[in-house]
C-alpha positions as CSV (number, residue, x, y, z in Angstrom):
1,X,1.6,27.6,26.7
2,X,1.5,26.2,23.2
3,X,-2.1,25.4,21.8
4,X,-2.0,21.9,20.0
5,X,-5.2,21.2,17.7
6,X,-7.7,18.6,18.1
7,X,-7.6,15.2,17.0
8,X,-10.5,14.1,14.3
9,X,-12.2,11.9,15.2
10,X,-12.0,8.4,14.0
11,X,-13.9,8.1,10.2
12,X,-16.4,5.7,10.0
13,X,-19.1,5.0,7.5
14,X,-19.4,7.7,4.2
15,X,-16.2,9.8,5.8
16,X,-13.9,6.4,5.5
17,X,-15.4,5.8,2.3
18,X,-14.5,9.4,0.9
19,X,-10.9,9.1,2.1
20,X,-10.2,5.8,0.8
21,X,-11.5,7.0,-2.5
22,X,-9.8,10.3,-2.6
23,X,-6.3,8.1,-2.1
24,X,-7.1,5.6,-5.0
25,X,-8.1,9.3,-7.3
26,X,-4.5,10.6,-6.2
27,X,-2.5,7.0,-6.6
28,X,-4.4,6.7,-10.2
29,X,-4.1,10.5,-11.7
30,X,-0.4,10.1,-12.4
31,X,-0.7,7.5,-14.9
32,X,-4.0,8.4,-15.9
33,X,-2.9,12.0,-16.7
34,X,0.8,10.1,-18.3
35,X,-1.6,8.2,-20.4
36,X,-3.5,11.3,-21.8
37,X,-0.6,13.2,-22.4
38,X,1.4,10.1,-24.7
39,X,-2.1,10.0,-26.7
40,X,-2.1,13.9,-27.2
41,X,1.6,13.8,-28.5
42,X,0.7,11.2,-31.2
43,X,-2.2,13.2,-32.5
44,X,0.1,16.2,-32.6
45,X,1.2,16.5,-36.1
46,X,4.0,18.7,-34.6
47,X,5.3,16.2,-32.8
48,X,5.5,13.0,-35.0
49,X,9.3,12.8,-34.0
50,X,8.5,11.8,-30.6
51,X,6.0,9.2,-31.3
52,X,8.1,6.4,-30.1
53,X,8.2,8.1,-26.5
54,X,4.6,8.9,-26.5
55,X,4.2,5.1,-26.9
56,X,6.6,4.5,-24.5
57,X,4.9,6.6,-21.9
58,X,1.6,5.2,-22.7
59,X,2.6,1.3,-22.4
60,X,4.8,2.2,-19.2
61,X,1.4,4.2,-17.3
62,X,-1.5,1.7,-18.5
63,X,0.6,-0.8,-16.6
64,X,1.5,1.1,-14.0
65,X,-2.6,1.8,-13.7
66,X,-3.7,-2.1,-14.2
67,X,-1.4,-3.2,-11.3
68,X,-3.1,-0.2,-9.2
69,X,-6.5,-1.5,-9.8
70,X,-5.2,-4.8,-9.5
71,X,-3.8,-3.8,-5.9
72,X,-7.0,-2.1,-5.2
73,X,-9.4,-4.5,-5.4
74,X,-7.3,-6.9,-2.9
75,X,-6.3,-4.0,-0.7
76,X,-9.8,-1.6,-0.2
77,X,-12.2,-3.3,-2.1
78,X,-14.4,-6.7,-2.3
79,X,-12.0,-8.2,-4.4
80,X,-13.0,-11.1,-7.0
81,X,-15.4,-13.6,-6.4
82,X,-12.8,-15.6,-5.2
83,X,-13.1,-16.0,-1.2
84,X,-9.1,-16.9,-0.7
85,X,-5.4,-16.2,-2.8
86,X,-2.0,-18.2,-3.1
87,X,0.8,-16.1,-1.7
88,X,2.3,-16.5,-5.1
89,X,-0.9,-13.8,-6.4
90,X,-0.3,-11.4,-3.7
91,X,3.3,-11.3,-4.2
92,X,2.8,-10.5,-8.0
93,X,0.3,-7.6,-6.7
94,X,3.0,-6.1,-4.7
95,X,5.7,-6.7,-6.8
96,X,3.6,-4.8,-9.9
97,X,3.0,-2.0,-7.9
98,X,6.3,-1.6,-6.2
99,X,8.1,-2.1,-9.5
100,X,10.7,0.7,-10.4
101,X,11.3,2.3,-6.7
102,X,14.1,2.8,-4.8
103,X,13.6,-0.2,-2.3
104,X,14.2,-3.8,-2.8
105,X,10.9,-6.4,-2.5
106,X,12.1,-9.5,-1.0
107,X,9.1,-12.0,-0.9
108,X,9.1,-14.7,1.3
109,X,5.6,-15.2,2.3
110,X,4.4,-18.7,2.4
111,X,2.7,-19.9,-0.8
112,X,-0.3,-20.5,1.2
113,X,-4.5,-19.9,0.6
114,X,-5.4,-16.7,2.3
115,X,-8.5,-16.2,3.4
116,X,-9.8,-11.9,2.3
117,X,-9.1,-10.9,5.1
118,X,-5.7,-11.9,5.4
119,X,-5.0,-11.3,2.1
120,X,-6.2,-7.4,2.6
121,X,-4.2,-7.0,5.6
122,X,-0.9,-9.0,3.9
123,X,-0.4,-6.7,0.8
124,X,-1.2,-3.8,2.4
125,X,1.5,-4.3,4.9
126,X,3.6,-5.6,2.1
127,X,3.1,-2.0,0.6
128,X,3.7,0.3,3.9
129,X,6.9,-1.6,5.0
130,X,8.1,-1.2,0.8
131,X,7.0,2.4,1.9
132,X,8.9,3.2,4.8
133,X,12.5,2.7,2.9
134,X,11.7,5.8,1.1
135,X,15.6,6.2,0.4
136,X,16.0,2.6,-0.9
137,X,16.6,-0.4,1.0
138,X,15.8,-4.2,1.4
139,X,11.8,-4.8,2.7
140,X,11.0,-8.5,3.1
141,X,7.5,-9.7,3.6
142,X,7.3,-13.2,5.0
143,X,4.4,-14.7,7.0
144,X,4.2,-17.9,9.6
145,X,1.8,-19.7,11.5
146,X,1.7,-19.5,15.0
147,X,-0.5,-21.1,17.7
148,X,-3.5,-21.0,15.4
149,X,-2.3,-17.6,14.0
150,X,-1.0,-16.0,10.8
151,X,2.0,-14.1,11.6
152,X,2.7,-11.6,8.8
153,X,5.9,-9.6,9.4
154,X,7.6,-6.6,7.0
155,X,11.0,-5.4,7.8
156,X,12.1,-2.2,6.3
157,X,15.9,-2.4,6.3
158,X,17.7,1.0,5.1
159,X,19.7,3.7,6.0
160,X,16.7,6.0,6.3
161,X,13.8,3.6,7.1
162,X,11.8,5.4,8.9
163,X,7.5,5.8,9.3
164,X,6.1,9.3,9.2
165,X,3.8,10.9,11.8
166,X,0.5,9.9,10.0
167,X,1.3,6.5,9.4
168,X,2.5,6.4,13.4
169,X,-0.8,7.7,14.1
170,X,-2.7,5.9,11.9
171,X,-0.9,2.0,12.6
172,X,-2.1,2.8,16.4
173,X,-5.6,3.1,15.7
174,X,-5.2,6.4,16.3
175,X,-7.3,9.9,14.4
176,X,-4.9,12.2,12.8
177,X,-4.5,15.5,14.7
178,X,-2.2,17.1,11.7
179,X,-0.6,15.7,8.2
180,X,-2.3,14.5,4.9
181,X,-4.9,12.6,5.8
182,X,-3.6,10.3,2.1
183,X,-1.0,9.2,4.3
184,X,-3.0,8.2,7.1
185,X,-5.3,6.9,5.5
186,X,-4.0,3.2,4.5
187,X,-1.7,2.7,7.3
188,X,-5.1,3.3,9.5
189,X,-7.2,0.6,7.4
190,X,-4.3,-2.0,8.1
191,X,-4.9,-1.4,11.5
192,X,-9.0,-1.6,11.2
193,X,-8.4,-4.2,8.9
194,X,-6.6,-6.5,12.0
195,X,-8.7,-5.6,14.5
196,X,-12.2,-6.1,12.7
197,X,-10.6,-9.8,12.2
198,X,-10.1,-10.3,15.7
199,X,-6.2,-9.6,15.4
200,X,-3.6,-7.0,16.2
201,X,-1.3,-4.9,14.4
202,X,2.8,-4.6,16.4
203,X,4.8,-1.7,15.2
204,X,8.7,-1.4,15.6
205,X,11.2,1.5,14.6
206,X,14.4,2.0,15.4
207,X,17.5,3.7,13.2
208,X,17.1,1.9,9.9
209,X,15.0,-0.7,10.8
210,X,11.0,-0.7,10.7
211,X,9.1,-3.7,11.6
212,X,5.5,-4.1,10.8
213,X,3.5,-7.1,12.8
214,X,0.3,-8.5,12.0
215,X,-1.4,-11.4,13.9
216,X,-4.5,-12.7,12.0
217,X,-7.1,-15.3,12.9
218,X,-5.4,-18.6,10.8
């Protein structure tokens, strides 16, 4: 008989809180730390020959780190005082963050006004299908209305598209019973992010294909 380990239970409260913040502290430390180690190469006198790198790397991670706040505030947080965005703004938030992987962004959301809500649970969706071609491929992002509803669909199209077990668990509603809770983490506030609007989140994978769902109040 093989023991399997208990499932935590679902955060709520200070415990989501912490592990939303403790994935922003990991996503921001690599260009944070880049950033602080271009500025200690050009006050090396040592190192004066590789000042035009140092500047390289600093330019390259502060804008790496302003489209990470930038995706942040949509994604996890209260955003700006505006109370809706053009598909157009949450394209170029993707597109900034996503810049430089191995998988292709093809954006053909509808250059709507999204309400907050939708917006949250668009470019977060955006991201974990962009995330799921982890071995480069095409993911295109395109929303419709439907009956009423906002349909927002990401296909992940690649030879190894795939989801991994946390982000399974975590698209279901589900509590992580093993894993890195960082990778659990978003794909689980997509799915609270749905349902606390009063829609659902549909999840599809098969060999090279993953298809992420949402159905949002319009």
């Amino acid at each position: 008989m093989t023991d399997t380990a208990p499932a935590s239970p679902l955060p709520d409260g200070q415990a989501l809180a912490a592990l939303i913040a403790g994935k922003l502290c990991h996503d921001f430390i690599s260009p944070a730390g880049a950033i602080s180690s271009g500025l200690d190469l050009l006050k090396d006198p040592t190192a004066q020959d590789m000042r035009d790198d140092a500047m390289g790397l600093i330019e390259a991670s502060a804008r790496k780190m302003v489209a990470l706040v930038a995706f942040a505030r949509v994604a996890f947080g209260a955003a700006t005082s505006a109370e809706r965005f053009s598909g157009a703004e949450l394209g170029e938030l993707v597109s900034g963050l996503t810049e430089g992987g191995r998988a292709t962004l093809e954006w053909a959301a509808q250059d709507a006004s999204y309400s907050k809500a939708q917006s949250r649970a668009l470019v977060n969706l955006a991201y974990l299908t962009m995330a799921a071609l982890p071995s480069g491929g095409v993911a295109t992002i395109a929303t419709r209305t439907d009956g009423g509803r906002l349909v927002i669909e990401g296909r992940a199209e690649g030879a190894r598209a795939r989801l991994k077990g946390e982000a399974v668990a975590g698209l279901a509603g589900q509590p992580l019973s093993e894993g890195l809770p960082g990778q659990w983490i978003q794909p689980y506030w997509l799915w609270l992010t749905a349902r606390d609007a009063g829609g659902s989140l549909d999840v599809q994978a098969d060999e090279g294909r993953v298809v992420l769902t949402a159905h949002m109040p319009n």
